[in-house]
C-alpha positions as a LaTeX table, in Angstrom:
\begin{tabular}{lrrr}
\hline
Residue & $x$ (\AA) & $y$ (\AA) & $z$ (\AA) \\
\hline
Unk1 & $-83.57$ & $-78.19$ & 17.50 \\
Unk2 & $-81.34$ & $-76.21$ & 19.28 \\
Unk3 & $-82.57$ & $-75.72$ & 23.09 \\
Unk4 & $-79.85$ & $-72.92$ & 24.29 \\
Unk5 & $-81.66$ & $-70.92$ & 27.33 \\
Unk6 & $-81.14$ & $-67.31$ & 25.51 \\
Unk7 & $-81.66$ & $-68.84$ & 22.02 \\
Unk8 & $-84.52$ & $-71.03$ & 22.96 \\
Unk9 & $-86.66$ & $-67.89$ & 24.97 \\
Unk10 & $-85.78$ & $-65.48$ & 21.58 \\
Unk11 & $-87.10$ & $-68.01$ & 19.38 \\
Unk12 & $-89.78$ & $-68.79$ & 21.61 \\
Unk13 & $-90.95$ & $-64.80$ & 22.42 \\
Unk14 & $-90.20$ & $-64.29$ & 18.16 \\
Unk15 & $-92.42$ & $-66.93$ & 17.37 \\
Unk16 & $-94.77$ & $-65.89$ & 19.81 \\
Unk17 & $-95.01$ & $-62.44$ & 18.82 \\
Unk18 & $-95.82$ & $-63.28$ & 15.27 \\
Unk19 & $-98.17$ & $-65.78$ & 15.84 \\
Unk20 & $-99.81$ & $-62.84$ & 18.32 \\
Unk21 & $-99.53$ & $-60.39$ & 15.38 \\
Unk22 & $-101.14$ & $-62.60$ & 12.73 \\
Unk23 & $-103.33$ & $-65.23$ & 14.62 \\
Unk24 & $-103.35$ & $-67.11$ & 11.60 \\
Unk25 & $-104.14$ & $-70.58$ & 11.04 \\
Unk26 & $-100.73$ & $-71.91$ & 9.74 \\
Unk27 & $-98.79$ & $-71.26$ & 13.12 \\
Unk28 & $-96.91$ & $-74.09$ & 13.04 \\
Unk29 & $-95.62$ & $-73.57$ & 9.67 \\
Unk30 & $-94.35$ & $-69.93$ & 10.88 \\
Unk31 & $-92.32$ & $-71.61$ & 13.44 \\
Unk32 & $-91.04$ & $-74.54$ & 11.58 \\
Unk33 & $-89.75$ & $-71.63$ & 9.67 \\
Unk34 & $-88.09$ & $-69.91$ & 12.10 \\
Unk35 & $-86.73$ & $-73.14$ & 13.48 \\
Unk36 & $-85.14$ & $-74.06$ & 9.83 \\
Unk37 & $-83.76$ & $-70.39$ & 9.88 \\
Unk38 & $-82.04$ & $-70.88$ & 13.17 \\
\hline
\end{tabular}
């Protein structure tokens, strides 16, 4: 896990912004994702 302060809000707001977008179920799998991408 990287916890940079600019890296760590983009992730954060990404992941946020999908999960918003979809409000499906398997959340956490979208951002483990996006944390094995980063």
């Amino acid at each position: 896990m990287f916890y940079s302060s600019n890296s760590s809000k983009i992730i954060f707001a990404f992941a946020m912004f999908l999960v918003w977008l979809d409000l499906s179920p398997p959340a956490s799998k979208i951002m483990t994702e996006l944390l094995l991408i980063v």
